[in-house]
BANUMI-971490 format. One line per 4 residues: number of its first residue (from 1); for each residue x, z, y negated of N, C-alpha, C, O. Coordinates in pm, whole numbers. Layout:
NUM	X:Z:Y:X:Z:Y:X:Z:Y:X:Z:Y; ...
This chain:
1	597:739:-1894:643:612:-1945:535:547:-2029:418:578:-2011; 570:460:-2117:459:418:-2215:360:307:-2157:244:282:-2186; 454:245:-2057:385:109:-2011:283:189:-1898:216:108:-1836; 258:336:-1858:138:400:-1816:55:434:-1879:-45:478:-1822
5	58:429:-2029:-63:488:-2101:-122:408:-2199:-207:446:-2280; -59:260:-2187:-130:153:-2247:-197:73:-2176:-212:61:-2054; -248:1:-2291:-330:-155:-2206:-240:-224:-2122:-125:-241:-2162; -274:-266:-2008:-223:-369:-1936:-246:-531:-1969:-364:-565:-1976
9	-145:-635:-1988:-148:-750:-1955:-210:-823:-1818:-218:-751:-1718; -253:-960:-1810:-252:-977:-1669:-148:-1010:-1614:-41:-1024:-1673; -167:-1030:-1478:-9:-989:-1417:-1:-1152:-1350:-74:-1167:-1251; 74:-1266:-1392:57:-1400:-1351:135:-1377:-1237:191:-1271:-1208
13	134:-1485:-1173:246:-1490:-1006:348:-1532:-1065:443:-1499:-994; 389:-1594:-1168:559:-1637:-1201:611:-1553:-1300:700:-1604:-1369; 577:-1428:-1329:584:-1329:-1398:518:-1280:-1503:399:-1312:-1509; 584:-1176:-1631:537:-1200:-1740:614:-1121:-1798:688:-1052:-1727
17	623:-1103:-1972:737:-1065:-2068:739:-878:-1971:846:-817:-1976; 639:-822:-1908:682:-717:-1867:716:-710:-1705:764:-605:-1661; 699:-784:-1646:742:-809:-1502:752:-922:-1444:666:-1004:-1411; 932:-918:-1428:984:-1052:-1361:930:-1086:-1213:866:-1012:-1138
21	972:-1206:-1194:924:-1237:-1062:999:-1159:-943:944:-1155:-833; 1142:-1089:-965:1194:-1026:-859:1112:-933:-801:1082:-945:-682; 1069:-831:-875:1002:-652:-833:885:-725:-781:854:-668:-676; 789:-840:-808:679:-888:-757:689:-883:-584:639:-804:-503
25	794:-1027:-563:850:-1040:-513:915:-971:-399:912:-1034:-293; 988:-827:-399:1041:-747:-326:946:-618:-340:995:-511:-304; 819:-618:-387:689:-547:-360:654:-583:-253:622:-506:-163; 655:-721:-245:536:-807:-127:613:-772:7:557:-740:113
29	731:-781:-11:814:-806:121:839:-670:155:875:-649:271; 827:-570:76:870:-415:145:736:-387:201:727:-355:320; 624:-395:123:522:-331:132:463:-368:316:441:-296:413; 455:-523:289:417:-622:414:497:-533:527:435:-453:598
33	631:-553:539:737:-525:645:689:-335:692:698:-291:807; 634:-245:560:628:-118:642:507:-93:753:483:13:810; 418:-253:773:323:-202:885:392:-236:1039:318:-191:1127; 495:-294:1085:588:-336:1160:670:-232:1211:686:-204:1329
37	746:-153:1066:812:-22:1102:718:110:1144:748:200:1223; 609:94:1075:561:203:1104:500:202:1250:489:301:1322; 463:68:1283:431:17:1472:544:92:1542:523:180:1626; 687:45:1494:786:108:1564:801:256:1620:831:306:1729
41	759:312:1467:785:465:1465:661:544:1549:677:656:1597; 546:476:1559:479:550:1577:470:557:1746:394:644:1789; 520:497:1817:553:495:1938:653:610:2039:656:633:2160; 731:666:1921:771:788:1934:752:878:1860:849:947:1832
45	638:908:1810:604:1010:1727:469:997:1696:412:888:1688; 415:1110:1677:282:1103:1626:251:1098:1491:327:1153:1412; 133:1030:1443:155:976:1284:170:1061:1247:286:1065:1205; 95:1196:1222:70:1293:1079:192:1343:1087:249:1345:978
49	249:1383:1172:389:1489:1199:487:1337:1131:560:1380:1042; 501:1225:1143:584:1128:1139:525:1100:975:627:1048:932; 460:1100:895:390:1108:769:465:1232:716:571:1221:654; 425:1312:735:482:1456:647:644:1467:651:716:1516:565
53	674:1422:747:847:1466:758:906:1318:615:972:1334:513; 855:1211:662:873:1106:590:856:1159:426:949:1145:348; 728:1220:385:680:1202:277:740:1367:191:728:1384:70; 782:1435:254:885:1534:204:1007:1494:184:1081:1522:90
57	1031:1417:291:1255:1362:234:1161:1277:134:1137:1349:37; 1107:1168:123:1147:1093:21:1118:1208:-92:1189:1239:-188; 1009:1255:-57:947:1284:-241:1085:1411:-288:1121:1444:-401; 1127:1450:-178:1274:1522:-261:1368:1474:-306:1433:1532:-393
61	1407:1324:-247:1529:1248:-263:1477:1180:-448:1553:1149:-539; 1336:1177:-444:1328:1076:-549:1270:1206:-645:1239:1163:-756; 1253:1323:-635:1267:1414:-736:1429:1418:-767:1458:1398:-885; 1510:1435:-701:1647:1441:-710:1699:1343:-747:1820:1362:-759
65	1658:1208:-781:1706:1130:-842:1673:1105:-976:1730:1021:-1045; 1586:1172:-1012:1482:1184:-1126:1575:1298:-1220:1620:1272:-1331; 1590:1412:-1157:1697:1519:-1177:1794:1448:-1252:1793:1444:-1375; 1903:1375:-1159:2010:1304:-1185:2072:1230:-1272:2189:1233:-1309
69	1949:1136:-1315:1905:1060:-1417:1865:1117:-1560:1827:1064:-1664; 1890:1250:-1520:1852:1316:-1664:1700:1271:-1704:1660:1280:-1820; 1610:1218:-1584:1474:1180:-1658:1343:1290:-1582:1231:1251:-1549; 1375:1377:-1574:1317:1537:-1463:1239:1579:-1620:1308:1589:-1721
73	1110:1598:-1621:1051:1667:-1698:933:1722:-1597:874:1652:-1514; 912:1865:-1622:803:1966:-1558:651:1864:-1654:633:1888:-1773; 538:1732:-1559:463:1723:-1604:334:1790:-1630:288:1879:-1559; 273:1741:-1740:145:1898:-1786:97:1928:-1701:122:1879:-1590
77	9:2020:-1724:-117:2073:-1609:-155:1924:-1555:-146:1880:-1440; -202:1858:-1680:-323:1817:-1645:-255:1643:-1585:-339:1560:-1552; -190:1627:-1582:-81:1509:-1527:-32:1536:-1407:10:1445:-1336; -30:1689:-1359:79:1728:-1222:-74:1757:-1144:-59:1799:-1030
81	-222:1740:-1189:-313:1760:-1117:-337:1630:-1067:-354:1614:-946; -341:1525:-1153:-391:1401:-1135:-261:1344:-1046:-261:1232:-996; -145:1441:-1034:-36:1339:-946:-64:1434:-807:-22:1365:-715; -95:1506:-776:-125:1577:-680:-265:1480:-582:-261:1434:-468
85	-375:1480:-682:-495:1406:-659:-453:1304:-616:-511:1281:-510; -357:1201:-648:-322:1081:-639:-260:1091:-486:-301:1022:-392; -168:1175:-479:-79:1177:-361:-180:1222:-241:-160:1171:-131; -286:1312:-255:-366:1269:-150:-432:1169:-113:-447:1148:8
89	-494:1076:-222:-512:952:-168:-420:871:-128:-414:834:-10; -299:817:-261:-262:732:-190:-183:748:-69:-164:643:-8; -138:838:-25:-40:908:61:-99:968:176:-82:931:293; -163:1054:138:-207:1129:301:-298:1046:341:-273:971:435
93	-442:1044:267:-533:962:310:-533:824:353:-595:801:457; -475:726:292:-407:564:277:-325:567:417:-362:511:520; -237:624:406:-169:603:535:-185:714:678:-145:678:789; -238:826:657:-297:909:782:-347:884:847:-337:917:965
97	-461:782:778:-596:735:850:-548:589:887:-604:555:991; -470:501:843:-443:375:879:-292:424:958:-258:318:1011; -228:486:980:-125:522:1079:-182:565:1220:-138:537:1331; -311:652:1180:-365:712:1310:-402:596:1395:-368:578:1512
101	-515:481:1283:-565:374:1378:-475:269:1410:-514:167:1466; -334:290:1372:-241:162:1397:-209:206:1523:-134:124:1575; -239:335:1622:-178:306:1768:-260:282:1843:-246:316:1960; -375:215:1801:-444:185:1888:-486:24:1818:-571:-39:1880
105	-422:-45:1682:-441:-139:1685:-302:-214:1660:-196:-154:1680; -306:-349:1616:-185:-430:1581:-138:-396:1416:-215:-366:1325; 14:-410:1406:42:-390:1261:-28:-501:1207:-116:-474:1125; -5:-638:1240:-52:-738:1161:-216:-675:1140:-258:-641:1030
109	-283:-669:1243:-429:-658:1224:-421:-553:1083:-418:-598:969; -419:-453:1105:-368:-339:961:-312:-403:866:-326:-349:757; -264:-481:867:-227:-565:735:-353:-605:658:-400:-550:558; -406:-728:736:-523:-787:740:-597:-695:676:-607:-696:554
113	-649:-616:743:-785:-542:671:-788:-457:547:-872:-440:458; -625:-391:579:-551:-314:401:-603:-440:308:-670:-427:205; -567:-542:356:-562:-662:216:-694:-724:154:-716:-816:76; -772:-629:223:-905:-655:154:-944:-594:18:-1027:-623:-68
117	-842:-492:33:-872:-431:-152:-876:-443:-251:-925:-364:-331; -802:-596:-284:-866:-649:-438:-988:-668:-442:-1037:-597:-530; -1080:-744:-379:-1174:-787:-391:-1247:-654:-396:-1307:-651:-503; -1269:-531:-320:-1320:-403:-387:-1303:-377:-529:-1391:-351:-612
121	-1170:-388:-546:-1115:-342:-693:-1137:-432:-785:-1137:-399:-904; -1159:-563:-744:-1220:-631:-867:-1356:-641:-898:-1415:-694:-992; -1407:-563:-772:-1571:-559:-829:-1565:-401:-897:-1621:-384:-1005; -1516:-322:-850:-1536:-210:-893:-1426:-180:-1038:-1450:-71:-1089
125	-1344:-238:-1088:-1259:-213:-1243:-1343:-244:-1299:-1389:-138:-1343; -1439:-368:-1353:-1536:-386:-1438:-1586:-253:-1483:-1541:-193:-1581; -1688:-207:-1403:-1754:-60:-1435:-1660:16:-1459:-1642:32:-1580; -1589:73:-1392:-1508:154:-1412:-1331:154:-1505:-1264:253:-1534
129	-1308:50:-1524:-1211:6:-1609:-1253:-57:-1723:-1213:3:-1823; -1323:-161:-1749:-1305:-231:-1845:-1301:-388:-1804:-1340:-491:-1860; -1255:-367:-1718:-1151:-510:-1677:-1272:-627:-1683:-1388:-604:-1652; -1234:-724:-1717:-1291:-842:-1789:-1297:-968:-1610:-1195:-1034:-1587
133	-1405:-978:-1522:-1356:-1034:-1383:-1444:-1192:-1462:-1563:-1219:-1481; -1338:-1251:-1483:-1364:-1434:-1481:-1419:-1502:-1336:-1411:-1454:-1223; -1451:-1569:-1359:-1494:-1672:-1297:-1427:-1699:-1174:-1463:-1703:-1056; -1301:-1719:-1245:-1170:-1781:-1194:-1068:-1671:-1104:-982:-1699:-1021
137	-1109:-1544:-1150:-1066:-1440:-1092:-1148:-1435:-970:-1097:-1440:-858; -1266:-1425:-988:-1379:-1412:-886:-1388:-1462:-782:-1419:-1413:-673; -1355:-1585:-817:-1350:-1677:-720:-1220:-1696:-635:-1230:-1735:-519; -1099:-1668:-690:-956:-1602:-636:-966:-1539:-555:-908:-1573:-452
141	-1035:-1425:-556:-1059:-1318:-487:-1168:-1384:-380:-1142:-1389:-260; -1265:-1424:-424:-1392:-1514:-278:-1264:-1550:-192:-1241:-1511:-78; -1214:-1603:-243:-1064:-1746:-137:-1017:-1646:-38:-1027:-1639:84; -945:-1545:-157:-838:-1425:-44:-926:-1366:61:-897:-1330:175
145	-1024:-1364:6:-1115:-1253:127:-1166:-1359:237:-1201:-1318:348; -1171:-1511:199:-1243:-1580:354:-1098:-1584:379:-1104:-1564:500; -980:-1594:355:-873:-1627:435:-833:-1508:545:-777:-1527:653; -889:-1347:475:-896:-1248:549:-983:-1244:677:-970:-1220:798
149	-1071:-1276:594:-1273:-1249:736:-1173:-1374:832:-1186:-1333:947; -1093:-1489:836:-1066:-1612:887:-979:-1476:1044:-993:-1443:1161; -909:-1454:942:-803:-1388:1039:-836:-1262:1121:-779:-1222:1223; -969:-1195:1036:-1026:-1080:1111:-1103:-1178:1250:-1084:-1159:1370
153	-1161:-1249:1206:-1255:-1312:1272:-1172:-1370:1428:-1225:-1374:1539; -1069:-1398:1402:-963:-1441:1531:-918:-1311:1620:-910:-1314:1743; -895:-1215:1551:-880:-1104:1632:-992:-1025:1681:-999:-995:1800; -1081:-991:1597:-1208:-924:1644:-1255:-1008:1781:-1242:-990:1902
157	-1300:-1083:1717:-1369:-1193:1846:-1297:-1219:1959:-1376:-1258:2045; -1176:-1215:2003:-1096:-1236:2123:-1050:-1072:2175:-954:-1049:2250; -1130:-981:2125:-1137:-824:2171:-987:-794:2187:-938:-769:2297; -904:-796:2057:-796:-775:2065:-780:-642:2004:-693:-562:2039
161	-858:-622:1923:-812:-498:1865:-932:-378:1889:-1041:-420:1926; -914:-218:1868:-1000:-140:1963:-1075:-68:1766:-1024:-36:1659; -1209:-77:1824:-1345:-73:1740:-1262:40:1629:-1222:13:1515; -1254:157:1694:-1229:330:1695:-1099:308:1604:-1114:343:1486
165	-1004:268:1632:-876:260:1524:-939:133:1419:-893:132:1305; -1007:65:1443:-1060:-4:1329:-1113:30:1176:-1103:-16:1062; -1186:156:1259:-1299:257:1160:-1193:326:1087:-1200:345:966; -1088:366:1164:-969:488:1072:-927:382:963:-965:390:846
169	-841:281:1011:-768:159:927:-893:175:792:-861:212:678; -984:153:819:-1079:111:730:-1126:221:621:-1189:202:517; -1090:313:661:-1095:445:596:-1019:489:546:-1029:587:473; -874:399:582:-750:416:480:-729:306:345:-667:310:239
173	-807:219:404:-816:107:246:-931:198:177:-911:222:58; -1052:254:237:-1148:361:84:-1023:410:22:-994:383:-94; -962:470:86:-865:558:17:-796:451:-101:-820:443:-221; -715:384:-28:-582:292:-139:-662:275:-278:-634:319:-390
177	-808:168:-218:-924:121:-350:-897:248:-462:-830:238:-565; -977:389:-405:-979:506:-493:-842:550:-527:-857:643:-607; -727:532:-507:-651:569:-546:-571:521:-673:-511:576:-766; -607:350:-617:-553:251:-747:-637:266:-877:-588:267:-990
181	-780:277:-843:-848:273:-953:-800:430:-1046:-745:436:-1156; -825:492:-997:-797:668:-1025:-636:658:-1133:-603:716:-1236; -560:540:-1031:-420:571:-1106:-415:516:-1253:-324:538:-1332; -541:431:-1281:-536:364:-1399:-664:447:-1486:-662:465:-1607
185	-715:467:-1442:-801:553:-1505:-767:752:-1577:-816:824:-1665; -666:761:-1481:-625:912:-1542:-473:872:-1586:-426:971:-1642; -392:780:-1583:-271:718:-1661:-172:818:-1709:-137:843:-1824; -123:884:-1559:15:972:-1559:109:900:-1654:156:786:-1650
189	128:1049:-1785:273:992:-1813:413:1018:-1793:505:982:-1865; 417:1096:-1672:554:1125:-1630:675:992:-1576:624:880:-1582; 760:992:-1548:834:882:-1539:856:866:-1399:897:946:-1314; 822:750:-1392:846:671:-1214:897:774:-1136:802:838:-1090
193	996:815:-1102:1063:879:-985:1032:994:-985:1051:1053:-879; 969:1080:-1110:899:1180:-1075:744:1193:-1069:701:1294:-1014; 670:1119:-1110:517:1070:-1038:542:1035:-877:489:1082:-777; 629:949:-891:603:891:-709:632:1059:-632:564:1119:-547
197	763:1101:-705:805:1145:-589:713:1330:-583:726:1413:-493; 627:1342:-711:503:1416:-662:452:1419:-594:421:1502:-508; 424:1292:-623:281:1209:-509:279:1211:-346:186:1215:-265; 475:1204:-326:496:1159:-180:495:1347:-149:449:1388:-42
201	548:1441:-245:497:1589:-158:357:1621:-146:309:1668:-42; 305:1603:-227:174:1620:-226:87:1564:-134:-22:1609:-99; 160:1434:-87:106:1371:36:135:1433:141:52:1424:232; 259:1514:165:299:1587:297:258:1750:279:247:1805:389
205	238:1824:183:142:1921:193:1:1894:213:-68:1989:248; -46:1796:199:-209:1747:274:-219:1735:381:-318:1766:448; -88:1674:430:-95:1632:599:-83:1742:662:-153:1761:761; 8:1837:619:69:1948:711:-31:1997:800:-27:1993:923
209	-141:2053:708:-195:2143:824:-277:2057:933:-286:2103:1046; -324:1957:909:-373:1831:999:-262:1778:1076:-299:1696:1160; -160:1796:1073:-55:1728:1199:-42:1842:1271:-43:1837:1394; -24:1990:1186:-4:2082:1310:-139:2161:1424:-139:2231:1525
213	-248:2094:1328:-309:2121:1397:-381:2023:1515:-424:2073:1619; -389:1887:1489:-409:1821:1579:-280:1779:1691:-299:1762:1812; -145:1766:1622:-54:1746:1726:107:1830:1774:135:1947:1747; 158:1772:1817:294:1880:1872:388:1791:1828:386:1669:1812
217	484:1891:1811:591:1791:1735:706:1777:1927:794:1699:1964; 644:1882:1985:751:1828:2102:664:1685:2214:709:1636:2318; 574:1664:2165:559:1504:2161:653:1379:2120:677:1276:2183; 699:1425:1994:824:1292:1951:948:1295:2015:1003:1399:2053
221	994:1177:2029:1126:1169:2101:1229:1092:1972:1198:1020:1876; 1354:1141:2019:1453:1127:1910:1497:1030:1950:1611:1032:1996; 1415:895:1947:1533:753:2005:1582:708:1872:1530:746:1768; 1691:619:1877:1731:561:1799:1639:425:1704:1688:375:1602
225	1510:384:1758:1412:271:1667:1347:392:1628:1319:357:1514; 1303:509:1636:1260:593:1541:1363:690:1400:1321:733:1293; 1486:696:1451:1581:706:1347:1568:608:1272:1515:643:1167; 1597:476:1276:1587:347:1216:1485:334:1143:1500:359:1023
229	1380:301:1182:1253:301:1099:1216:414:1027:1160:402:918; 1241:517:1074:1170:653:964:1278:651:824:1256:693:710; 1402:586:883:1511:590:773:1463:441:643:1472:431:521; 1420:363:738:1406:252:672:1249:290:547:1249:275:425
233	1153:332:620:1009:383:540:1091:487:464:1030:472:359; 1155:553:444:1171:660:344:1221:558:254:1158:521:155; 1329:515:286:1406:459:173:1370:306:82:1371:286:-39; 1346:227:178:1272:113:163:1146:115:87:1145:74:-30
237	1023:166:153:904:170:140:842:302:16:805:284:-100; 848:414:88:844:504:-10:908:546:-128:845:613:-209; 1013:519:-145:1141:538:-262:1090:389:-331:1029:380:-438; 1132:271:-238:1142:112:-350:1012:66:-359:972:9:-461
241	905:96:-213:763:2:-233:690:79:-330:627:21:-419; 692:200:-322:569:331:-391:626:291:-556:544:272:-646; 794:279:-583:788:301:-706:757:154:-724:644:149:-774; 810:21:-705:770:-96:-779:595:-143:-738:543:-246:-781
245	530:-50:-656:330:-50:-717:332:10:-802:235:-22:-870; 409:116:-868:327:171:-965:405:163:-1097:384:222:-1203; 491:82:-1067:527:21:-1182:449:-58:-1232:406:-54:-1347; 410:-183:-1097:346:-355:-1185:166:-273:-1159:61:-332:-1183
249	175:-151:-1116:16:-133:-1192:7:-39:-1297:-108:-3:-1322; 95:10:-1365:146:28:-1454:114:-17:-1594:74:31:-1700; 162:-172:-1526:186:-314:-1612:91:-407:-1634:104:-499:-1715; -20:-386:-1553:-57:-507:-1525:-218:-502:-1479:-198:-430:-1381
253	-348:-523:-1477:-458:-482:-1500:-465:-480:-1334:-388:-551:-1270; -567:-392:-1266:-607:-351:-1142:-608:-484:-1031:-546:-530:-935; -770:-520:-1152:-756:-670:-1036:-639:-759:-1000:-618:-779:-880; -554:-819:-1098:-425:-870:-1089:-369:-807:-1030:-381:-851:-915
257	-276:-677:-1030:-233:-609:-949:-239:-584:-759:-168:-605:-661; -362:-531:-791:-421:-542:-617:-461:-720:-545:-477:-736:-424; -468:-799:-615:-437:-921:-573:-356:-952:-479:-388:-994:-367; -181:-924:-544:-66:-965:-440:-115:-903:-303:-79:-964:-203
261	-200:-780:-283:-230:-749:-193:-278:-820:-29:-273:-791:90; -322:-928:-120:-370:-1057:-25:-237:-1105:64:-245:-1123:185; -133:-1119:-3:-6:-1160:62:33:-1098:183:100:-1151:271; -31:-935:183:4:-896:316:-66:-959:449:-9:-931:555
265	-156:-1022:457:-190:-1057:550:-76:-1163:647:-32:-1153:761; -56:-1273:528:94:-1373:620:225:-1296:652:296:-1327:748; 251:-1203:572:378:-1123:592:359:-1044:679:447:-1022:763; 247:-983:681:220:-856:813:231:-964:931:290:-925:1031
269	176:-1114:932:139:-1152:1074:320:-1165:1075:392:-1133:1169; 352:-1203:984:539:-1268:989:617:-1150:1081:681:-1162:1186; 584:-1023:994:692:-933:1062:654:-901:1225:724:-890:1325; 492:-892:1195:438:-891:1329:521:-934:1492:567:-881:1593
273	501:-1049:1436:553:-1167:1584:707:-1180:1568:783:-1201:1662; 754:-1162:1413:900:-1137:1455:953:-1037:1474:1050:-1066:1545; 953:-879:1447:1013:-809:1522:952:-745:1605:1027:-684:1681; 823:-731:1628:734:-687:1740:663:-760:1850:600:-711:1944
277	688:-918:1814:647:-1028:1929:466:-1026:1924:404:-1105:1996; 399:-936:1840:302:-993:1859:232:-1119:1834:273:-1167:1728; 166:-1171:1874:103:-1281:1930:17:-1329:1764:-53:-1253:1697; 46:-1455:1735:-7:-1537:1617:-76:-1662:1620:2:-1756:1600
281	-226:-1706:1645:-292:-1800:1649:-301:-1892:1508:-286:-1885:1386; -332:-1972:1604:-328:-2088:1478:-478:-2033:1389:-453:-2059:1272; -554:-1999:1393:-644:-1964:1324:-569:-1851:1199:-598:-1873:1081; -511:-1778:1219:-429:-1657:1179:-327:-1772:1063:-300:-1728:951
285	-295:-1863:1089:-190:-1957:1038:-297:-1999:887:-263:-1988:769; -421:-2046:937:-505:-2127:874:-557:-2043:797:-584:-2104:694; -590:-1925:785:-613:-1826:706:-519:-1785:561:-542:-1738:450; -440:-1816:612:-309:-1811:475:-344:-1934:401:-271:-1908:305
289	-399:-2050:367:-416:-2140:339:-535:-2096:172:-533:-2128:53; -616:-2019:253:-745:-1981:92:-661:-1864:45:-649:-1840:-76; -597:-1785:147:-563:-1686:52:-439:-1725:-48:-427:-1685:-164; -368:-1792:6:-224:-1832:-128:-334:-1882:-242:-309:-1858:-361
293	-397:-1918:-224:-455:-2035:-318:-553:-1941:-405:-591:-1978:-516; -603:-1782:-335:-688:-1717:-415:-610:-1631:-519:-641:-1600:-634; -478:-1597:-429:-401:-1527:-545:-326:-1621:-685:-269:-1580:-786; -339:-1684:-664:-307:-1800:-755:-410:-1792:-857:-388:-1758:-973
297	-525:-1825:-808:-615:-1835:-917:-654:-1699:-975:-703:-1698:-1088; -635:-1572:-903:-714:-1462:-951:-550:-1351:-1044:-563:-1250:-1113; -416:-1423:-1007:-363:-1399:-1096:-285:-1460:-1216:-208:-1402:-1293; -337:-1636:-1211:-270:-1698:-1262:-323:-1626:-1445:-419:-1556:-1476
301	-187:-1698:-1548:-233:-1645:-1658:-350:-1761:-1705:-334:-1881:-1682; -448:-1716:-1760:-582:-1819:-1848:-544:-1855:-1994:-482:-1779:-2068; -601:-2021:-2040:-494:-2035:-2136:-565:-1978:-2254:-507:-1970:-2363
């Protein structure tokens, strides 16, 4: 697609001539909601085996829709390497390592700490992109990240969450950082549904031999909240969240982009306590307060 191999605009919060406020919008809310489902799923199933089965249906359903659409082109060498590369980060690595440490921590908490990645990515696009970090961006990003440390700081300190799944979680945002930057820097031009849905096999041939070798698949049980949710992450998350990120980063320069990222922290605690009942302090409340206010400034447009 062309809007992958050009310059990006910045990406304001009330849109812009290349992305309306809807796809923003229903980014935040799919993306937020899959650390909740994936709490669900992973309770009957073990991540990597529950990763690979996931990341093969979608990436076939959304090659096959790609097919369908008459928009299926075999991409070059050197495009089907960089979507391969990609799908191990963002895919196996991004979520292997933050699935593994989500059963031993809270979805919200995993929200939280994923949403630290603009502020990586806006120090690190400069060097490595180009990207122009203002003042005003900078300081956007300072806001989002104390509203984060606010909310880490409430859970860490009341020994809610366990050290060991901390370190994995944390090893799945290296990943996301390197993956976003990578996706703008090598600028696949194959078309949406067949980049993603590379990306999502390529993510489940990485996992394979790491799920079968660390776990058993006669571990998972076939209840019905794991039908539900694995149905919901394929279709929801991997099919609608995977393609509208890489659309508005696509569209839209790194730092701006990985910004909305900040949003997961209130939405992860939202889905959190509402469909999983976990527990939400007022400190956790008060933390959303710098971060609305950082994404504002670090994506508003400058006049």
């Amino acid at each position: 697609m062309k809007a992958l191999s050009t310059p990006a605009p910045a990406l304001p919060v009330t849109g812009s001539p290349g992305i309306s406020l809807a796809p923003i919008a229903a980014f935040c809310f799919l993306w937020s909601s899959a650390f909740a489902a994936a709490k669900i799923a992973v309770r009957d199933c073990p991540p990597l085996t529950l990763l690979t089965i996931r990341f093969l249906i979608a990436g076939a359903l959304m090659l096959g829709l790609a097919a369908a659409s008459g928009r299926w082109k075999l991409p070059s060498g050197r495009d089907l390497a960089a979507l391969i590369l990609l799908g191990a980060l963002n895919n196996a690595l991004y979520l292997g390592l933050s699935w593994s440490g989500m059963t031993t921590v809270s979805s919200a908490f995993t929200a939280v700490l994923i949403s630290t990645n603009p502020l990586l990515i806006g120090v690190l696009a400069g060097p490595l992109l180009g990207e122009r970090l203002s003042w005003r961006k900078l300081l956007g990003l300072c806001l989002g990240l104390a509203g984060v440390a606010l909310v880490l700081r409430s859970r860490l300190t009341g020994m809610q969450e366990d050290l060991h799944g901390t370190l994995l979680v944390t090893g799945g945002l290296v990943a996301l950082v390197a993956g976003t930057l990578l996706y703008k820097m090598l600028k696949p031009t194959s078309g949406l549904w067949t980049s993603t849905g590379i990306q999502s096999l390529a993510g489940a041939a990485a996992l394979l031999p790491f799920a079968l070798a660390t776990e058993s698949l006669g571990d998972a049980r076939l209840t019905s909240s794991l039908i539900w949710s694995m149905a919901y992450m394929i279709v929801a998350v991997s099919m609608g969240g995977y393609y509208l990120w890489f659309m508005i980063l696509g569209r839209a320069s790194a730092t701006s982009a990985s910004a909305l990222h900040f949003l997961m922290p209130p939405l992860g605690l939202l889905f959190g306590w509402v469909v999983l009942r976990e527990p939400v302090s007022w400190l956790d409340l008060l933390g959303i307060v710098p971060i609305a206010f950082g994404i504002w400034l670090a994506t508003r447009r400058t006049a």
